[in-house]
C-alpha positions as CSV (number, residue, x, y, z in Angstrom):
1,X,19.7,16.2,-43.5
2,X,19.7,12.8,-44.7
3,X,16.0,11.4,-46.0
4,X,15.0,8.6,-44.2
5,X,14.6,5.0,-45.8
6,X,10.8,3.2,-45.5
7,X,12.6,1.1,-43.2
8,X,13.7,3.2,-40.8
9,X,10.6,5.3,-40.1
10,X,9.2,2.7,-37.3
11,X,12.4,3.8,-35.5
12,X,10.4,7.5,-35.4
13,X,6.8,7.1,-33.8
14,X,4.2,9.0,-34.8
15,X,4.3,12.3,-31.9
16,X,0.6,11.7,-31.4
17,X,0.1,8.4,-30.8
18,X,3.3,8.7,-28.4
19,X,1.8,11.5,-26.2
20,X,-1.7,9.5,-26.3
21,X,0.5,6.4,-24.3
22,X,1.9,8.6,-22.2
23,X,-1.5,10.2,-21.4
24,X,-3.0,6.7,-21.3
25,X,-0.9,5.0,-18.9
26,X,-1.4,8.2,-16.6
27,X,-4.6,8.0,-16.2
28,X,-4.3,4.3,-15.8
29,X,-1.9,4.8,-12.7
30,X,-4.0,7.4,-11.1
31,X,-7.0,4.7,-11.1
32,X,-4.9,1.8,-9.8
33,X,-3.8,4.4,-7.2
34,X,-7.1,6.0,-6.5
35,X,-8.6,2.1,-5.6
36,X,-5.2,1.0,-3.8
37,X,-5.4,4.0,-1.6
38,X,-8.8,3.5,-0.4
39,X,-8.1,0.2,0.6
40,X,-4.9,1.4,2.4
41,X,-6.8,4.3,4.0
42,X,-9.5,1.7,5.2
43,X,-6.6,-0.7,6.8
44,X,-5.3,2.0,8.1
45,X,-8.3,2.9,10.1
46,X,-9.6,-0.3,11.4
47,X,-6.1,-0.6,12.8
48,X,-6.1,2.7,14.8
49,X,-9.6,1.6,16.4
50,X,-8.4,-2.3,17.0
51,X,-5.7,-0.9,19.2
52,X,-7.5,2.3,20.4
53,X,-10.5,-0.4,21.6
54,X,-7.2,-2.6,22.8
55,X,-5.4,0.5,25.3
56,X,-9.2,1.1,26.6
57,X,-9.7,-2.7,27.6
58,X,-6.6,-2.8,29.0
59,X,-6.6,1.0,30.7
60,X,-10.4,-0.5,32.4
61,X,-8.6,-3.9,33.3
62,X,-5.8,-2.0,35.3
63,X,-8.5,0.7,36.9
64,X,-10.6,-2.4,38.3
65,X,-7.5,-4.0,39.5
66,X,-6.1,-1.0,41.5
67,X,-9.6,-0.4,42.5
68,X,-9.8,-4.0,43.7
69,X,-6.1,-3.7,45.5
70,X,-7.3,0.1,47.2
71,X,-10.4,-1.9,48.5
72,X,-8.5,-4.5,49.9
73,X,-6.2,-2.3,51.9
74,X,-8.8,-0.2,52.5
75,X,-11.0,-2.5,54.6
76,X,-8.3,-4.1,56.3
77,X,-7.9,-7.5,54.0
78,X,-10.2,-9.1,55.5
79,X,-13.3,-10.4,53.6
């Protein structure tokens, strides 16, 4: 096996420092996503209660119409 010349051993990183980065940028990612998530998870929520609050205005809106229409018939439309 050849030796290596002085100026070919940045080509080679150290092992350790290499597995640090790797270990690094990990934990980094799994922060980022941690934070993202809870945001995501938060957006996601008020948007199922925006349109759950949405079907039940509109469900009550079409009960007191039919309501309003049965009543009509009901008393002969007059009134």
């Amino acid at each position: 096996m050849p030796k290596a010349k002085p100026s070919d051993l940045s080509a080679f990183p150290e092992p350790h420092s290499s597995g640090f980065a790797l270990v690094a940028v990990l934990i980094f990612l799994l922060i980022v996503s941690a934070i993202t998530s809870t945001f995501a998870l938060t957006a996601w929520t008020r948007l199922k209660i925006a349109s759950n609050e949405t079907e039940s205005q509109r469900l009550g809106l079409l009960a007191e119409g039919l309501t309003n229409v049965l009543a009509a018939r009901l008393s002969g439309g007059r009134g």
